[in-house]
VMD Tcl script that builds the backbone (N, CA, C; Angstrom):
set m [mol new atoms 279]
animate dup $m
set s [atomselect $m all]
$s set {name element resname resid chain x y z} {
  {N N UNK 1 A -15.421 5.259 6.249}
  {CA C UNK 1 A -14.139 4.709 6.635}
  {C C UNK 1 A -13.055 5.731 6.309}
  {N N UNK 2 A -12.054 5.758 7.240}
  {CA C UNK 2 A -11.278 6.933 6.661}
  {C C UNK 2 A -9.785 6.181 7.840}
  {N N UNK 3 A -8.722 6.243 6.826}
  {CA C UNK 3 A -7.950 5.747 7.705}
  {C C UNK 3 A -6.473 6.592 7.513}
  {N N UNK 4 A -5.800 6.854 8.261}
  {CA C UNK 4 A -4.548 8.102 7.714}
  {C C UNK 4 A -3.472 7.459 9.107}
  {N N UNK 5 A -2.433 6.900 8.737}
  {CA C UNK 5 A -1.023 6.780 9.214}
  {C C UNK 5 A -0.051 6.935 8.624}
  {N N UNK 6 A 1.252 6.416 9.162}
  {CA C UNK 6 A 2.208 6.824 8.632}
  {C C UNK 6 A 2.442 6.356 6.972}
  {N N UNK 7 A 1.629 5.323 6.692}
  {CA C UNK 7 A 2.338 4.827 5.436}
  {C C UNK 7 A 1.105 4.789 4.333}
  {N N UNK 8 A -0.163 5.146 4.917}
  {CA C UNK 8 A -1.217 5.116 4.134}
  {C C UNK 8 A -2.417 6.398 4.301}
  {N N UNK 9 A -3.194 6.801 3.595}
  {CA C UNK 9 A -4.174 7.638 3.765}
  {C C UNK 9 A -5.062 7.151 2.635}
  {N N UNK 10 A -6.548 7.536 3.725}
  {CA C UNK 10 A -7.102 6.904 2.992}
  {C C UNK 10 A -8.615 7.275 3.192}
  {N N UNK 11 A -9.424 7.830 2.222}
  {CA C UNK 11 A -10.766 8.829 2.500}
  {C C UNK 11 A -11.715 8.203 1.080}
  {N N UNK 12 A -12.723 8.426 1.651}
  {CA C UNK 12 A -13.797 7.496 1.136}
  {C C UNK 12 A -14.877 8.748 0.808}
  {N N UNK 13 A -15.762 8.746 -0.596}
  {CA C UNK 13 A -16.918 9.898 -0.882}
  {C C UNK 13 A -17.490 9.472 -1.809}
  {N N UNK 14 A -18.453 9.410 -1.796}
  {CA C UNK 14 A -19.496 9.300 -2.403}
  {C C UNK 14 A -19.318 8.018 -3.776}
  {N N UNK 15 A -19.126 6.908 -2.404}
  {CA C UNK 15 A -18.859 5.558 -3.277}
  {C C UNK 15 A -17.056 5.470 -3.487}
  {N N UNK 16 A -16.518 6.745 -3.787}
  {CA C UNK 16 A -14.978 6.495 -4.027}
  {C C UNK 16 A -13.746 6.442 -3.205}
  {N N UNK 17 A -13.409 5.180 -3.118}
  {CA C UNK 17 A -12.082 5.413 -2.375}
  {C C UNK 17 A -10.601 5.968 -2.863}
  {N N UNK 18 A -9.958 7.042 -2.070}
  {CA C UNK 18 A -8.445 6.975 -2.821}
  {C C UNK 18 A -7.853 6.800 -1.801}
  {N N UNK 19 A -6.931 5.817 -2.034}
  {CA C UNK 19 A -6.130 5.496 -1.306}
  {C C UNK 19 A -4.781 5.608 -1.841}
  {N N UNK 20 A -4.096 6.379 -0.680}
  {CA C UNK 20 A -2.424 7.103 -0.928}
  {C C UNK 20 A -1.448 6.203 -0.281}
  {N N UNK 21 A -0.701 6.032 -0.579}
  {CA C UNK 21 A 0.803 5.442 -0.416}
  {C C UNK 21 A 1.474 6.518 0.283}
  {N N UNK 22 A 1.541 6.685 1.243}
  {CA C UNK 22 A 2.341 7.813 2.065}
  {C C UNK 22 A 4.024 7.319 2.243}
  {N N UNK 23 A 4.798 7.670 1.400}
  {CA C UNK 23 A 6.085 7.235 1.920}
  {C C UNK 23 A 6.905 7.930 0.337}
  {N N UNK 24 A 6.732 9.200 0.334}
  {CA C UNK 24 A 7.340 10.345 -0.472}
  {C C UNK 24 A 8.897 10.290 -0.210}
  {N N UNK 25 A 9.227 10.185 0.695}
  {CA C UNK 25 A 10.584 10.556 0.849}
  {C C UNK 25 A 11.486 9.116 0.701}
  {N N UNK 26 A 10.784 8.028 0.510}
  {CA C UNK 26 A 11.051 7.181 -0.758}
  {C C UNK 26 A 10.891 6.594 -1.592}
  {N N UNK 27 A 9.843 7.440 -2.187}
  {CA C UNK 27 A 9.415 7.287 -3.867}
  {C C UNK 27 A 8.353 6.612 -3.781}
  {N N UNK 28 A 7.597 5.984 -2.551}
  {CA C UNK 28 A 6.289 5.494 -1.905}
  {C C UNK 28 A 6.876 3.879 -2.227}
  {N N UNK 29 A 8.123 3.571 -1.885}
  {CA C UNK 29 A 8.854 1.855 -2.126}
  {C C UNK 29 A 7.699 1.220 -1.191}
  {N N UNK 30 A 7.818 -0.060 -1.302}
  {CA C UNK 30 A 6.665 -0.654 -1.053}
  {C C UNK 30 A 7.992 -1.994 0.493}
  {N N UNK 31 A 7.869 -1.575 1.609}
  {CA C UNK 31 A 8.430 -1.956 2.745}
  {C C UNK 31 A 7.152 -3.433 3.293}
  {N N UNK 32 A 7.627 -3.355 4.131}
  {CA C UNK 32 A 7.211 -4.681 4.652}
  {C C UNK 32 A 5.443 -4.373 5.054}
  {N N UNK 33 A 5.555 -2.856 6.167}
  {CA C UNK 33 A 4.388 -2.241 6.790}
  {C C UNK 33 A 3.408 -2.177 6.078}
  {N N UNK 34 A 4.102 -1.094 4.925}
  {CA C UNK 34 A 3.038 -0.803 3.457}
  {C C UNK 34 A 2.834 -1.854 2.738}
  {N N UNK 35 A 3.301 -2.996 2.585}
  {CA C UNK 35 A 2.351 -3.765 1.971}
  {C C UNK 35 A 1.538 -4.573 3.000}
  {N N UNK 36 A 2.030 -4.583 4.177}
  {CA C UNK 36 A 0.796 -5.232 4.881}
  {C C UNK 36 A -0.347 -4.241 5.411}
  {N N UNK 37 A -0.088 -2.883 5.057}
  {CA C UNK 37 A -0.892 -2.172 5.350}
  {C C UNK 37 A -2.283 -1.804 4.094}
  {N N UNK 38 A -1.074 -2.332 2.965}
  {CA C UNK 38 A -2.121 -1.987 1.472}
  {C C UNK 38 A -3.166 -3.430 1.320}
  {N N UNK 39 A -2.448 -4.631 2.111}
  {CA C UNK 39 A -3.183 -5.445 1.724}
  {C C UNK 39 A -4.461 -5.407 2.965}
  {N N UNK 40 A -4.454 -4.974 4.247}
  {CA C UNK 40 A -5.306 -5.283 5.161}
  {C C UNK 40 A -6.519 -4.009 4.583}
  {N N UNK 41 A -6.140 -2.884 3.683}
  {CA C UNK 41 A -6.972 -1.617 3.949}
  {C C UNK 41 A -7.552 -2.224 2.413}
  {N N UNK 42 A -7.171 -2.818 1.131}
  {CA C UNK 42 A -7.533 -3.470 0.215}
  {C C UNK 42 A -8.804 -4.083 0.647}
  {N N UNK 43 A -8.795 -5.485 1.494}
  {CA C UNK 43 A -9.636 -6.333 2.201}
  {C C UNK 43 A -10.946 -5.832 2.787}
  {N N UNK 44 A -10.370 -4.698 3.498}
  {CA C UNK 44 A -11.154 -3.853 4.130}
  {C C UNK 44 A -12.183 -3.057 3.025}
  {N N UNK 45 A -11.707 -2.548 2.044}
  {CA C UNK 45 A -12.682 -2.065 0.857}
  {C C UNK 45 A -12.954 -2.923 0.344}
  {N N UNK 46 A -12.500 -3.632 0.099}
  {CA C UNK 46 A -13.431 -4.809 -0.953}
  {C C UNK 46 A -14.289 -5.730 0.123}
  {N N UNK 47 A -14.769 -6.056 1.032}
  {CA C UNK 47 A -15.751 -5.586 2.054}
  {C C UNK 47 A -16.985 -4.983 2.420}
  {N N UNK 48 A -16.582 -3.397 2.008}
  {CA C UNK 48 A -17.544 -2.355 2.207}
  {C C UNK 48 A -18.514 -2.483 1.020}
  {N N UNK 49 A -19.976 -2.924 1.661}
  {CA C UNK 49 A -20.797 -2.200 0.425}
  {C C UNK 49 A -20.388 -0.325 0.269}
  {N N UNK 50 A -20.263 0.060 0.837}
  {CA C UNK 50 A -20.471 2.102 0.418}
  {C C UNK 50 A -19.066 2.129 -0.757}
  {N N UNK 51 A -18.386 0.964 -0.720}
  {CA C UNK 51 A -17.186 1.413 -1.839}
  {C C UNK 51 A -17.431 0.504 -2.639}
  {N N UNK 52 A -17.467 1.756 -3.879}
  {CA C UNK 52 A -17.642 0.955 -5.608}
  {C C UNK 52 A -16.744 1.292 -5.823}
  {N N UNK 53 A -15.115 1.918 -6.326}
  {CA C UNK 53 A -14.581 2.161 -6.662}
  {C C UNK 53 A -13.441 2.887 -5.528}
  {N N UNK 54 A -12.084 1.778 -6.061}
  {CA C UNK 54 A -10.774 2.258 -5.086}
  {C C UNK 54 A -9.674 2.772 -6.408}
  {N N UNK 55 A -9.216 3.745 -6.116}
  {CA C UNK 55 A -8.263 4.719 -6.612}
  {C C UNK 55 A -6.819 4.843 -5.939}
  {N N UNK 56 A -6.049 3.988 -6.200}
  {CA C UNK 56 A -4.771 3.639 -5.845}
  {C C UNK 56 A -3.869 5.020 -5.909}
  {N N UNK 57 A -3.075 5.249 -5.420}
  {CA C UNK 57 A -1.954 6.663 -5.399}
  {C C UNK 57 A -1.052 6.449 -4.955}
  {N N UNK 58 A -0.284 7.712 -4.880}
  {CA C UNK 58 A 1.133 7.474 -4.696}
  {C C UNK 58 A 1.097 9.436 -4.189}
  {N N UNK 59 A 1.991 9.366 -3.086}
  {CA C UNK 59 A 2.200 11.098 -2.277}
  {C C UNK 59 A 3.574 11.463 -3.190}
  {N N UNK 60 A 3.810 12.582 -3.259}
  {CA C UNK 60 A 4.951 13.261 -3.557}
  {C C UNK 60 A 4.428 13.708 -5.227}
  {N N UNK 61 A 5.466 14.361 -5.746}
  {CA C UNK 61 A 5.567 13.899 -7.406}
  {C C UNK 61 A 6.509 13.321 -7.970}
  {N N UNK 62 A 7.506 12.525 -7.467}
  {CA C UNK 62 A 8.236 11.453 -8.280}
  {C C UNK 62 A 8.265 10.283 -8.375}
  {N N UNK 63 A 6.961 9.890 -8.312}
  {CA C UNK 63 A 7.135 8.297 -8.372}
  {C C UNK 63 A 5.825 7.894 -7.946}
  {N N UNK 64 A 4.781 7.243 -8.368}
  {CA C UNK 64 A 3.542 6.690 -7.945}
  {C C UNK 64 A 4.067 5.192 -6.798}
  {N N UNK 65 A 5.037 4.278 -7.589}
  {CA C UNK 65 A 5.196 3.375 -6.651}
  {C C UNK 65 A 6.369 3.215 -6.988}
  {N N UNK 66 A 7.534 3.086 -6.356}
  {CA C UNK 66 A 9.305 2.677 -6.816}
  {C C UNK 66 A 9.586 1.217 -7.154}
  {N N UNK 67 A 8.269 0.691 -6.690}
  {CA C UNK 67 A 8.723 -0.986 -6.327}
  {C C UNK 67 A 9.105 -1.311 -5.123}
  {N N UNK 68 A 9.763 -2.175 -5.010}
  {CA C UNK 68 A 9.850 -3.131 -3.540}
  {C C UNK 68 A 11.079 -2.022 -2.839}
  {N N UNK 69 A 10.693 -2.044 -1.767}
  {CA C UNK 69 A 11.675 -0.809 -0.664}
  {C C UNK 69 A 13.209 -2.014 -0.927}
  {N N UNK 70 A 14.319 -1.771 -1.748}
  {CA C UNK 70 A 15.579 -2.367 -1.725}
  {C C UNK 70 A 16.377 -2.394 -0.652}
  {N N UNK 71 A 16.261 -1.375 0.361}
  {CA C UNK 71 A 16.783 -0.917 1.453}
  {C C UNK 71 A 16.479 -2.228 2.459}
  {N N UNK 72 A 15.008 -2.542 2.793}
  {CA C UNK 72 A 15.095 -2.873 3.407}
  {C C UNK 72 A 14.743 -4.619 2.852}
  {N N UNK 73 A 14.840 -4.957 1.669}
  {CA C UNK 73 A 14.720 -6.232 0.967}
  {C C UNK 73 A 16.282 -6.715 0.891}
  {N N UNK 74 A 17.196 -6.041 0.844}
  {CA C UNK 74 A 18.738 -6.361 1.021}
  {C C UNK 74 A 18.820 -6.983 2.362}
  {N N UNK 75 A 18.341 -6.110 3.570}
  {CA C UNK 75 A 18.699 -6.890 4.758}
  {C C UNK 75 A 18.140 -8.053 5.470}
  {N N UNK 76 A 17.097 -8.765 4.655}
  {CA C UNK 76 A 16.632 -9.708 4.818}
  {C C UNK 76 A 17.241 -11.039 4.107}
  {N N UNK 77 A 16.846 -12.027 4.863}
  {CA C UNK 77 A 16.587 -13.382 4.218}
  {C C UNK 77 A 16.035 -14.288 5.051}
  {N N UNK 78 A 15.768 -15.536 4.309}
  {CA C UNK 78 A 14.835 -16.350 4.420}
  {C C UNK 78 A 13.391 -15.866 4.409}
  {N N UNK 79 A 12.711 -16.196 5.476}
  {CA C UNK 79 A 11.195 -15.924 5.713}
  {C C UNK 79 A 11.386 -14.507 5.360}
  {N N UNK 80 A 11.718 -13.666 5.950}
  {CA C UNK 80 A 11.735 -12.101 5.647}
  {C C UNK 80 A 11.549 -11.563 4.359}
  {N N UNK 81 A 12.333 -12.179 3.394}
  {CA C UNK 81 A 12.565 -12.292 1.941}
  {C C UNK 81 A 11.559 -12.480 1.507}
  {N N UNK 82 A 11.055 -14.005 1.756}
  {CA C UNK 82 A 9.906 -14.135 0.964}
  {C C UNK 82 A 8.763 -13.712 1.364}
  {N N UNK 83 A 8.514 -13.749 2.695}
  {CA C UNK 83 A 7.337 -12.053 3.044}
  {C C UNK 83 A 7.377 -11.197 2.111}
  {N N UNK 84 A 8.491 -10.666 2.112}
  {CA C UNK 84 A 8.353 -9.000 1.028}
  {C C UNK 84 A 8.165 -9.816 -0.138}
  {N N UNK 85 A 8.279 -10.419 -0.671}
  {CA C UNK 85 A 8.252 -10.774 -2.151}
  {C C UNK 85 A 6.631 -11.143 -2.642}
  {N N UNK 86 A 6.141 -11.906 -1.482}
  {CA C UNK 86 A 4.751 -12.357 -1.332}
  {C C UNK 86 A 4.032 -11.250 -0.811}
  {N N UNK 87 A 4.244 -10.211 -0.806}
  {CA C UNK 87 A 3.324 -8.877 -0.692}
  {C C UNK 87 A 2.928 -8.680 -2.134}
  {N N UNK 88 A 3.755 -8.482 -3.528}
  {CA C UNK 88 A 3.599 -8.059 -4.693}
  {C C UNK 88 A 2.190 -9.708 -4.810}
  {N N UNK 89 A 2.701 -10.622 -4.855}
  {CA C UNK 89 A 1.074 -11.596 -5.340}
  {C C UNK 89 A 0.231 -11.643 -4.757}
  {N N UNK 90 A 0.024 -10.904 -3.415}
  {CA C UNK 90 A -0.683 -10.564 -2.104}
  {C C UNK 90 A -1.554 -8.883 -2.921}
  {N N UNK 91 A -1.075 -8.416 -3.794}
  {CA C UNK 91 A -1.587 -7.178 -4.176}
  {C C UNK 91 A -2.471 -7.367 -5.706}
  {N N UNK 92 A -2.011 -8.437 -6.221}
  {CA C UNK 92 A -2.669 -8.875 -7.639}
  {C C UNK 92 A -3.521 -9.382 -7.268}
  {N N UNK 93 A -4.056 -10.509 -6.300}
  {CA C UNK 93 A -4.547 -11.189 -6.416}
  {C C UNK 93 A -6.480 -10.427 -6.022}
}
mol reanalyze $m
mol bondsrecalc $m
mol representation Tube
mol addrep $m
Protein backbone atom coordinates (compact mmCIF):
# COMPACT_ATOMS: atom_id res chain seq x y z
CA UNK A 1 0.00 0.00 0.00
CA UNK A 2 1.56 3.21 -0.62
CA UNK A 3 -0.43 6.31 -0.75
CA UNK A 4 1.17 10.07 -1.35
CA UNK A 5 -1.16 13.35 -1.83
CA UNK A 6 -1.36 16.52 -0.98
CA UNK A 7 -1.86 16.19 2.74
CA UNK A 8 -0.54 12.70 3.44
CA UNK A 9 2.32 10.23 2.47
CA UNK A 10 2.42 7.19 3.16
CA UNK A 11 4.90 3.92 2.47
CA UNK A 12 4.72 0.65 3.93
CA UNK A 13 8.17 -2.05 4.49
CA UNK A 14 8.65 -4.74 5.85
CA UNK A 15 5.55 -4.81 8.20
CA UNK A 16 6.12 -0.86 8.91
CA UNK A 17 4.03 1.85 8.14
CA UNK A 18 5.08 5.69 8.29
CA UNK A 19 2.78 7.76 7.74
CA UNK A 20 3.51 11.70 7.14
CA UNK A 21 1.33 14.59 7.67
CA UNK A 22 2.21 16.61 4.62
CA UNK A 23 1.19 20.18 5.37
CA UNK A 24 4.78 21.90 6.43
CA UNK A 25 3.94 25.17 5.48
CA UNK A 26 1.50 24.97 8.34
CA UNK A 27 3.12 23.28 10.96
CA UNK A 28 1.17 19.95 9.57
CA UNK A 29 -2.40 21.82 11.49
CA UNK A 30 -4.77 19.25 11.29
CA UNK A 31 -7.77 20.88 8.53
CA UNK A 32 -10.82 19.25 7.76
CA UNK A 33 -9.08 16.98 4.54
CA UNK A 34 -6.22 15.80 6.87
CA UNK A 35 -8.17 14.55 9.33
CA UNK A 36 -10.45 12.85 7.11
CA UNK A 37 -7.64 11.76 5.28
CA UNK A 38 -5.69 10.45 8.62
CA UNK A 39 -8.75 8.80 9.66
CA UNK A 40 -9.70 6.86 6.25
CA UNK A 41 -5.65 5.83 5.71
CA UNK A 42 -5.70 4.83 9.80
CA UNK A 43 -8.78 2.31 8.92
CA UNK A 44 -7.11 1.33 6.01
CA UNK A 45 -3.93 0.03 8.12
CA UNK A 46 -5.54 -1.25 10.79
CA UNK A 47 -7.13 -3.57 8.12
CA UNK A 48 -4.02 -4.75 6.51
CA UNK A 49 -2.66 -7.98 7.73
CA UNK A 50 1.16 -6.90 6.05
CA UNK A 51 0.98 -3.86 8.72
CA UNK A 52 2.19 -4.52 12.29
CA UNK A 53 3.25 -1.32 13.08
CA UNK A 54 2.12 2.49 12.00
CA UNK A 55 4.58 5.35 12.67
CA UNK A 56 2.77 8.61 12.76
CA UNK A 57 4.89 11.94 11.43
CA UNK A 58 4.87 15.14 10.79
CA UNK A 59 6.97 16.92 7.24
CA UNK A 60 9.03 19.97 7.83
CA UNK A 61 11.09 20.56 11.14
CA UNK A 62 8.86 22.72 13.19
CA UNK A 63 6.22 21.07 14.42
CA UNK A 64 5.14 17.26 14.31
CA UNK A 65 1.38 18.34 14.62
CA UNK A 66 0.20 22.25 15.48
CA UNK A 67 -3.20 21.04 16.44
CA UNK A 68 -6.45 21.86 14.87
CA UNK A 69 -5.82 24.16 11.51
CA UNK A 70 -7.36 27.69 13.50
CA UNK A 71 -7.55 29.24 10.15
CA UNK A 72 -9.86 27.29 8.98
CA UNK A 73 -11.82 26.24 12.51
CA UNK A 74 -12.56 30.17 12.92
CA UNK A 75 -14.57 30.16 9.73
CA UNK A 76 -16.81 27.63 10.58
CA UNK A 77 -19.86 26.91 12.60
CA UNK A 78 -22.35 24.66 13.42
CA UNK A 79 -21.96 21.20 11.69
CA UNK A 80 -18.58 22.41 10.28
CA UNK A 81 -17.35 23.07 13.82
CA UNK A 82 -18.20 20.10 15.17
CA UNK A 83 -16.80 18.01 12.18
CA UNK A 84 -13.38 19.49 12.90
CA UNK A 85 -13.65 18.97 16.50
CA UNK A 86 -14.89 15.27 16.02
CA UNK A 87 -11.81 14.51 13.90
CA UNK A 88 -9.47 14.79 17.25
CA UNK A 89 -12.01 11.66 18.99
CA UNK A 90 -12.15 10.22 15.45
CA UNK A 91 -8.12 9.87 15.89
CA UNK A 92 -8.05 8.39 19.61
CA UNK A 93 -10.36 6.17 19.23
Amino acid sequence: MSVNDEVLVLSVQDKVAVLTVNRPGRMNALNTQTCDALVRTLEELDRDPAVHVVILTGAGDKAFIAGADIAEFAGQIGEGRERQLDCGCELTR
